[in-house]
C-alpha positions in Angstrom: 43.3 191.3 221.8 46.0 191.3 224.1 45.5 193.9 227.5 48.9 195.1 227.6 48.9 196.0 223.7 45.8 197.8 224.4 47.3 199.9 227.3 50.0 200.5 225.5 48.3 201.9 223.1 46.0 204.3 225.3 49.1 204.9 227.2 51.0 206.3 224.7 48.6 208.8 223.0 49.1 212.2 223.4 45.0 213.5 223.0 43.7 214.0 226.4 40.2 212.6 225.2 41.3 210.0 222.9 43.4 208.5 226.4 40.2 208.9 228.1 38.2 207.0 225.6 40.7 204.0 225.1 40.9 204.1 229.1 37.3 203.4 229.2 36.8 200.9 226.5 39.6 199.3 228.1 37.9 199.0 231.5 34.7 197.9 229.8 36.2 195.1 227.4 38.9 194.2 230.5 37.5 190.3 230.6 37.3 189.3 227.3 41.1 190.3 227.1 44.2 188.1 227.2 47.4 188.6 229.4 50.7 187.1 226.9 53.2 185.8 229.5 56.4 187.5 227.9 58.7 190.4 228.0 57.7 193.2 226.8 60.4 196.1 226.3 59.1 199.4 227.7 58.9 201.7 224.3 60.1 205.2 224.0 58.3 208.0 224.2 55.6 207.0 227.6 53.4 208.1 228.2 52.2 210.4 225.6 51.1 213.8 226.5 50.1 216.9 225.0 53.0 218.7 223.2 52.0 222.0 225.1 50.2 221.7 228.5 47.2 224.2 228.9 48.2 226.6 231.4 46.2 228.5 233.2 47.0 231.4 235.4 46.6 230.8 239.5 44.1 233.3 239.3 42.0 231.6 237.4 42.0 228.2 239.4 39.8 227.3 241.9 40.7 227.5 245.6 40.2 224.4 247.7 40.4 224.2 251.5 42.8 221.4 252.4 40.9 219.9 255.4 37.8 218.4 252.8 38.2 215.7 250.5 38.0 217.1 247.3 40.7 219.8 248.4 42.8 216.7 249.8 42.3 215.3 246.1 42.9 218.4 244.2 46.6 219.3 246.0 47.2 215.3 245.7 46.9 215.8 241.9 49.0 218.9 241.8 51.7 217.3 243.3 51.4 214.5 241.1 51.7 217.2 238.0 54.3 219.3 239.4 56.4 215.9 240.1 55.8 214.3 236.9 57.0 217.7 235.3 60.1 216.9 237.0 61.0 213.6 236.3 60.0 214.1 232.3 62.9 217.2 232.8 65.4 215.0 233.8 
C-alpha cells in the first residue's frame, strides 16, 4: 500500500483512538510501504478532529512548573492547541 494513502487516511479521521491506532500501524508497517512519485491534491476537510473538543475546566487541569521538561512539553502543546484553534477559525 502506498504511505501517503495511508496517512491520509489516519490523518483525516476524526476518532482520537482510531488516529492513534492507524498512526501506530503506520510506524510499524513504515518499510514495507511504497512512496508514488505524483501529485497528490491536498483533500478537504484535514485533518479530522472530533466534532466537539472535550473541555475541561482550568480547575481541573494539572499545574506544571515551566522550568522542567514535562511542564516545557505541556505549555508547548497548549500553544500548539490554542493556535491550531485559530487557524481552523479562519
Amino acid at each position: 500500500m502506498e504511505l501517503r494513502q495511508r496517512a491520509l487516511r489516519a490523518l483525516q479521521t476524526s476518532d482520537i483512538q482510531g488516529k492513534v491506532d492507524q498512526s501506530s500501524a503506520i510506524w510499524s508497517q513504515f518499510a514495507s510501504f511504497s512512496i508514488a512519485n505524483h501529485d497528490i491534491p491536498e483533500p478537504p476537510g484535514l485533518p479530522g478532529r472530533p466534532a466537539q473538543p472535550n473541555l475541561v475546566a482550568p480547575t481541573l487541569v494539572p499545574q506544571r512548573s515551566p522550568f522542567t521538561v514535562a511542564g516545557r512539553a505541556a505549555l508547548i502543546h497548549a500553544i500548539c492547541h490554542i493556535e491550531f484553534n485559530a487557524i481552523k477559525i479562519v
